[in-house]
C-alpha positions in Angstrom: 0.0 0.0 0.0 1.3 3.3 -1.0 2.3 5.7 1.7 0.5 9.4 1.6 4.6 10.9 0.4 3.5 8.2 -2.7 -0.1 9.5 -3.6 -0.8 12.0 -6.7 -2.5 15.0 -5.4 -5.8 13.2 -7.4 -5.7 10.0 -5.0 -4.6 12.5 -2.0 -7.9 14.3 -2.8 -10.3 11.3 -3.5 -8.9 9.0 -0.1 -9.9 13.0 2.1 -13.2 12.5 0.5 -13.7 9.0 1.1 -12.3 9.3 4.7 -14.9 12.8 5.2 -17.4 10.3 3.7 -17.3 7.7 6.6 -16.9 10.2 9.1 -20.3 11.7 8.3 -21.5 8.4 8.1 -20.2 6.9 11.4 -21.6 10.3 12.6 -24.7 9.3 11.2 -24.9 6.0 12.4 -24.0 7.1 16.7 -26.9 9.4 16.2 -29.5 7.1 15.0 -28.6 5.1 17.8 -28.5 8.1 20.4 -32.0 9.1 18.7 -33.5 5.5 19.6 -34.0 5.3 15.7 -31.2 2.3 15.8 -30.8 -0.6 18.3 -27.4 -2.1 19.7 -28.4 -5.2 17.7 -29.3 -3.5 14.5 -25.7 -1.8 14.8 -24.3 -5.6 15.2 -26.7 -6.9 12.4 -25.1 -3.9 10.1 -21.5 -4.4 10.8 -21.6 -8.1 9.3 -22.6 -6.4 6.2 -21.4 -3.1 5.9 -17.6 -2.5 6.4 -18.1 0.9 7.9 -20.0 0.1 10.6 -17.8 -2.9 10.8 -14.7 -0.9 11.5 -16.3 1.4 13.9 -14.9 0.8 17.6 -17.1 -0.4 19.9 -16.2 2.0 22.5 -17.1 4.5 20.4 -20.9 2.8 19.4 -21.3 2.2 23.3 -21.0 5.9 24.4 -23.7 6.4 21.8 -26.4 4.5 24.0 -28.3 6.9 26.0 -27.6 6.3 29.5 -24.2 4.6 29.1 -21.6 7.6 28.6 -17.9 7.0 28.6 -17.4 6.0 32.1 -20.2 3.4 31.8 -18.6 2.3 28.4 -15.3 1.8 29.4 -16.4 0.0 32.8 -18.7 -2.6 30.6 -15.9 -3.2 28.0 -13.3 -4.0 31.1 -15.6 -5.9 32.8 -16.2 -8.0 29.5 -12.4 -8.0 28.7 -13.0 -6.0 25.7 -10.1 -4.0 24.4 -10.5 -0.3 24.0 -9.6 -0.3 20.4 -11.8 -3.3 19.6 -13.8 -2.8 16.4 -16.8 -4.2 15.9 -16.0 -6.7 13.5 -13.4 -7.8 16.0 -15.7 -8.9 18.8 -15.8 -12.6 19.8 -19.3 -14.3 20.2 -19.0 -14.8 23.8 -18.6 -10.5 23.7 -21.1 -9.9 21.0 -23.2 -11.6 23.3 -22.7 -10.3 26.6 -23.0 -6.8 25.3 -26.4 -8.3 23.7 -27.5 -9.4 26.8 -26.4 -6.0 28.2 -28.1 -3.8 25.2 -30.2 -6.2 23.2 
């Protein structure tokens, strides 16, 4: 993969859009959730398809949930022996479950 030094000012420009893209998107997808619009579980359901949501850390996704904030997130992922920089798609079952259990 070629380094940012290695990138035409054209692929510079289209990986700043793609990367504004999925920010909006993640953005997006933490509001619906914080809205009620979105369950924990549809979030899970939509990161075995979608690679954006699939790449979106979990701690990030669990501060979302009304009532959980940061201190509540990082407390639940600890207590589960989830890693901080976990991504969704990186979650075990016996995790995707307890935070199901916890959020479903």
């Amino acid at each position: 993969m070629a380094g940012i030094a290695d990138m035409s000012d054209e692929e510079r420009a289209a990986a700043l859009r793609k990367a504004g893209e999925v920010r909006t998107a993640r953005a997006e997808l933490k509001s619906l959730l914080k809205m009620g619009s979105l369950s924990f579980r549809e979030v899970l359901d939509r990161a075995d398809s979608e690679e954006m949501v699939a790449k979106t850390k979990v701690l990030s996704i669990l501060e979302s949930i009304p009532g959980v904030g940061k201190v509540g997130a990082r407390r639940m992922m600890e207590g589960i022996g989830i890693a901080e920089n976990r991504r969704l798609k990186g979650l075990g079952d016996r995790q995707r479950d307890a935070l199901l259990a916890e959020f479903g």
